[in-house]
N, C-alpha and C positions, 0 to 999 in steps of 0.2 A: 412669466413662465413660458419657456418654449416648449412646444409640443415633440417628443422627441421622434427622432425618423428611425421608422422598423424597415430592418431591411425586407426588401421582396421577396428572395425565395429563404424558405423556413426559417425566415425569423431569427436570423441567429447572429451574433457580431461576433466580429472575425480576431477580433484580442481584448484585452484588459480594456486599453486605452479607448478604444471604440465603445466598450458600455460606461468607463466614467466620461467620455467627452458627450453622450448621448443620454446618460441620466444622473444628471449633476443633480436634482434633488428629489425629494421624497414622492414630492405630487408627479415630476415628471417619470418615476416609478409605478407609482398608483397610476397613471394615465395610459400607459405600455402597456400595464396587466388588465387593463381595462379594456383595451383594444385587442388583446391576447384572447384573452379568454371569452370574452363580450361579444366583438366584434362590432358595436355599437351600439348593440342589443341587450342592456342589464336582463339576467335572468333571476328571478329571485331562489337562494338557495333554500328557503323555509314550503315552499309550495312549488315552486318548478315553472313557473310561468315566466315565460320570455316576450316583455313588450318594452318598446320605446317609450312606454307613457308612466312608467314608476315615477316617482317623485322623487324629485334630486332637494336633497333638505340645504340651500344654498345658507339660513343663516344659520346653522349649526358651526359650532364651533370644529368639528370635526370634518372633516375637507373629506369627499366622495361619498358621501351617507345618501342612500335610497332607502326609500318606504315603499313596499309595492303597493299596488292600487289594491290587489284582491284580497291580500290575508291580512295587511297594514304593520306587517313586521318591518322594523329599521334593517335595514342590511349592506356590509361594501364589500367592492372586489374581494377583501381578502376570506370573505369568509366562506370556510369548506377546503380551504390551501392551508402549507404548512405555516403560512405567517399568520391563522386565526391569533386571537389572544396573545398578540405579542408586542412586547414593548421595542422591539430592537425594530431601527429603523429600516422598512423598504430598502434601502438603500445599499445598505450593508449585508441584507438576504439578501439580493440581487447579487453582490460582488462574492459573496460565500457560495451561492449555488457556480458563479463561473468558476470559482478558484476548485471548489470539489469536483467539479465536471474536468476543467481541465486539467486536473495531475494523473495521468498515467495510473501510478497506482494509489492513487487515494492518499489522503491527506489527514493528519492527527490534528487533533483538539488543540491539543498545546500550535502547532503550529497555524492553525485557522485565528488562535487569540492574539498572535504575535502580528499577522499579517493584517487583522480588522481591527486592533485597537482593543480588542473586547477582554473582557474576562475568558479564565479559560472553562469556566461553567459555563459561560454563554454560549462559546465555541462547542462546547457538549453537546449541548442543548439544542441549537443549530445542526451542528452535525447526527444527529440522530433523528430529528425530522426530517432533512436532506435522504440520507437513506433511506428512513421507509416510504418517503413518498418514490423516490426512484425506483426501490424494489415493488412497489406495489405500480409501478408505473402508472401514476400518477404525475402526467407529464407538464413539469415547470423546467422541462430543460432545453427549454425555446432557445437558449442562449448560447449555447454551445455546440461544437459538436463534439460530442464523446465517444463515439466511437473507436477511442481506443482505448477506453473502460471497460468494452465489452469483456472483452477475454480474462480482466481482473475479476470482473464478476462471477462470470461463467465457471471459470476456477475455482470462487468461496462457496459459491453453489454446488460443483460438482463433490467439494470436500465434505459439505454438511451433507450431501446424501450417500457419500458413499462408506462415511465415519472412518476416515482412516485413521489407524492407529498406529502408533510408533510406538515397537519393542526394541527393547534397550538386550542386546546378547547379557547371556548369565555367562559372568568371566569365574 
Protein backbone atom coordinates (compact mmCIF):
# COMPACT_ATOMS: atom_id res chain seq x y z
CA UNK A 1 0.00 0.00 0.00
CA UNK A 2 1.44 3.44 -0.86
CA UNK A 3 0.68 6.16 1.21
CA UNK A 4 -1.19 8.64 -0.83
CA UNK A 5 0.32 12.36 -1.40
CA UNK A 6 -2.07 15.39 0.02
CA UNK A 7 -1.43 18.13 -1.60
CA UNK A 8 0.04 21.19 0.37
CA UNK A 9 -2.09 24.03 0.16
CA UNK A 10 -5.99 22.97 1.15
CA UNK A 11 -5.78 19.78 0.34
CA UNK A 12 -7.63 19.58 -2.50
CA UNK A 13 -6.66 17.55 -6.12
CA UNK A 14 -6.99 19.49 -9.06
CA UNK A 15 -9.14 16.66 -11.33
CA UNK A 16 -10.72 13.23 -11.46
CA UNK A 17 -7.63 11.81 -12.53
CA UNK A 18 -5.39 13.24 -9.72
CA UNK A 19 -7.69 11.59 -6.80
CA UNK A 20 -8.04 8.06 -8.70
CA UNK A 21 -4.12 8.15 -9.53
CA UNK A 22 -3.70 9.03 -5.67
CA UNK A 23 -6.31 6.83 -3.97
CA UNK A 24 -6.34 3.64 -5.92
CA UNK A 25 -7.71 1.76 -2.84
CA UNK A 26 -9.76 1.77 0.18
CA UNK A 27 -7.14 1.78 2.89
CA UNK A 28 -5.36 4.46 0.75
CA UNK A 29 -8.72 6.43 1.29
CA UNK A 30 -9.09 5.49 5.00
CA UNK A 31 -5.30 6.78 5.31
CA UNK A 32 -6.14 10.49 3.71
CA UNK A 33 -9.14 10.75 5.91
CA UNK A 34 -7.02 9.85 8.48
CA UNK A 35 -4.52 12.31 7.92
CA UNK A 36 -7.53 14.92 7.15
CA UNK A 37 -9.13 14.84 9.91
CA UNK A 38 -6.54 13.44 12.50
CA UNK A 39 -3.73 15.02 11.54
CA UNK A 40 -1.90 12.02 13.25
CA UNK A 41 -3.64 12.45 16.20
CA UNK A 42 -6.76 9.79 16.42
CA UNK A 43 -9.37 11.56 18.56
CA UNK A 44 -11.90 9.35 19.98
CA UNK A 45 -15.40 10.45 18.67
CA UNK A 46 -17.38 8.69 21.96
CA UNK A 47 -15.43 10.88 24.61
CA UNK A 48 -13.38 13.59 22.86
CA UNK A 49 -10.02 12.75 23.75
CA UNK A 50 -7.18 13.34 21.40
CA UNK A 51 -3.91 11.11 22.07
CA UNK A 52 -1.35 9.24 20.11
CA UNK A 53 -1.51 6.43 22.38
CA UNK A 54 -5.24 4.84 21.40
CA UNK A 55 -4.85 1.37 20.48
CA UNK A 56 -4.55 0.55 16.88
CA UNK A 57 -6.41 -3.16 16.96
CA UNK A 58 -3.72 -4.40 14.08
CA UNK A 59 -5.31 -8.14 14.35
CA UNK A 60 -8.76 -7.22 13.71
CA UNK A 61 -10.00 -8.25 10.72
CA UNK A 62 -11.19 -4.60 10.17
CA UNK A 63 -8.20 -2.50 8.78
CA UNK A 64 -8.13 1.27 10.92
CA UNK A 65 -10.03 0.11 14.24
CA UNK A 66 -8.91 2.13 17.43
CA UNK A 67 -9.90 1.59 20.99
CA UNK A 68 -9.24 4.52 23.00
CA UNK A 69 -7.31 4.17 26.20
CA UNK A 70 -10.00 6.24 28.45
CA UNK A 71 -13.61 5.01 27.68
CA UNK A 72 -12.30 1.66 25.82
CA UNK A 73 -14.81 2.18 22.95
CA UNK A 74 -13.84 0.50 19.30
CA UNK A 75 -13.80 3.56 16.91
CA UNK A 76 -12.38 4.60 13.04
CA UNK A 77 -12.01 7.52 10.95
CA UNK A 78 -15.14 7.17 9.71
CA UNK A 79 -17.15 7.44 12.52
CA UNK A 80 -19.31 10.85 13.12
CA UNK A 81 -18.84 11.49 8.87
CA UNK A 82 -21.33 10.88 6.28
CA UNK A 83 -19.58 7.36 5.53
CA UNK A 84 -20.60 6.06 9.29
CA UNK A 85 -22.49 2.69 8.71
CA UNK A 86 -21.78 2.30 5.25
CA UNK A 87 -21.15 -0.47 3.20
CA UNK A 88 -20.36 1.46 -0.07
CA UNK A 89 -16.72 1.73 -0.42
CA UNK A 90 -14.35 4.70 0.72
CA UNK A 91 -13.54 4.89 -2.51
CA UNK A 92 -16.41 5.47 -4.28
CA UNK A 93 -17.59 8.35 -1.48
CA UNK A 94 -14.46 9.96 -2.29
CA UNK A 95 -15.10 10.03 -6.26
CA UNK A 96 -19.06 10.90 -5.54
CA UNK A 97 -18.15 13.73 -3.12
CA UNK A 98 -15.49 15.11 -6.13
CA UNK A 99 -18.22 14.42 -8.96
CA UNK A 100 -21.07 16.47 -6.63
CA UNK A 101 -18.68 19.14 -5.63
CA UNK A 102 -17.57 19.62 -9.11
CA UNK A 103 -20.83 20.02 -11.41
CA UNK A 104 -21.70 23.57 -11.57
CA UNK A 105 -24.95 22.82 -10.77
CA UNK A 106 -25.34 19.73 -8.98
CA UNK A 107 -25.83 16.46 -10.03
CA UNK A 108 -29.01 13.62 -10.09
CA UNK A 109 -29.19 10.35 -8.53
CA UNK A 110 -29.77 8.72 -11.72
CA UNK A 111 -26.83 10.18 -13.04
CA UNK A 112 -24.28 9.69 -9.87
CA UNK A 113 -25.45 5.73 -10.49
CA UNK A 114 -24.56 5.65 -13.97
CA UNK A 115 -21.12 7.39 -13.45
CA UNK A 116 -20.03 5.00 -10.00
CA UNK A 117 -21.39 1.80 -11.03
CA UNK A 118 -23.92 1.96 -8.15
CA UNK A 119 -27.45 1.47 -7.88
CA UNK A 120 -29.47 4.37 -8.22
CA UNK A 121 -30.80 3.94 -4.41
CA UNK A 122 -27.39 4.07 -3.57
CA UNK A 123 -26.62 7.07 -5.54
CA UNK A 124 -29.85 8.38 -3.38
CA UNK A 125 -28.51 7.64 -0.59
CA UNK A 126 -25.15 9.08 -1.18
CA UNK A 127 -26.42 12.03 -2.42
CA UNK A 128 -28.37 12.99 0.38
CA UNK A 129 -25.80 12.53 2.95
CA UNK A 130 -23.46 14.67 0.57
CA UNK A 131 -25.95 17.53 0.91
CA UNK A 132 -26.68 17.61 4.29
CA UNK A 133 -23.29 17.32 5.47
CA UNK A 134 -22.35 20.31 2.93
CA UNK A 135 -25.38 22.32 3.96
CA UNK A 136 -24.68 21.71 7.43
CA UNK A 137 -21.04 22.39 6.58
CA UNK A 138 -19.64 19.85 7.67
CA UNK A 139 -16.54 20.07 5.77
CA UNK A 140 -15.41 16.77 3.75
CA UNK A 141 -14.90 18.94 0.83
CA UNK A 142 -11.18 18.86 1.25
CA UNK A 143 -11.23 17.61 -2.37
CA UNK A 144 -12.43 20.08 -4.48
CA UNK A 145 -12.83 23.44 -5.12
CA UNK A 146 -16.43 24.26 -5.33
CA UNK A 147 -16.64 27.48 -5.38
CA UNK A 148 -18.78 27.64 -8.12
CA UNK A 149 -21.44 25.89 -6.30
CA UNK A 150 -21.80 28.63 -4.33
CA UNK A 151 -24.08 30.77 -6.07
CA UNK A 152 -26.25 27.34 -6.88
CA UNK A 153 -26.70 27.17 -3.41
CA UNK A 154 -27.19 30.51 -2.48
CA UNK A 155 -30.12 30.54 -5.03
CA UNK A 156 -32.05 27.24 -3.45
CA UNK A 157 -31.45 28.96 -0.23
CA UNK A 158 -32.66 32.31 -1.06
CA UNK A 159 -35.81 30.46 -2.81
CA UNK A 160 -36.84 28.42 0.43
CA UNK A 161 -36.79 31.74 2.26
CA UNK A 162 -38.31 33.74 0.35
CA UNK A 163 -41.27 31.09 -0.84
CA UNK A 164 -41.63 32.18 -4.17
CA UNK A 165 -44.68 31.39 -5.79
CA UNK A 166 -45.58 31.06 -9.38
CA UNK A 167 -49.30 32.26 -10.44
CA UNK A 168 -50.39 31.06 -13.50
CA UNK A 169 -52.73 34.37 -15.25
CA UNK A 170 -56.67 33.43 -15.12
CA UNK A 171 -57.31 33.49 -19.04
Amino acid sequence: MTTPKIHKQNSFFKSIIDLIDNLQTDDDCRVFLEKIRWNGEPECPHCGVKSEKHYKLNKSDFKGLYKCKDCRNRFTVTVGTMFESSHIPLRKWFLAVYVFASHKKGISSVQLHKDLNVTQKTAWYMLSRIIYNFNQNILLFFMVRYKSMKPMLVVMQERKTMNIKIHKDVV
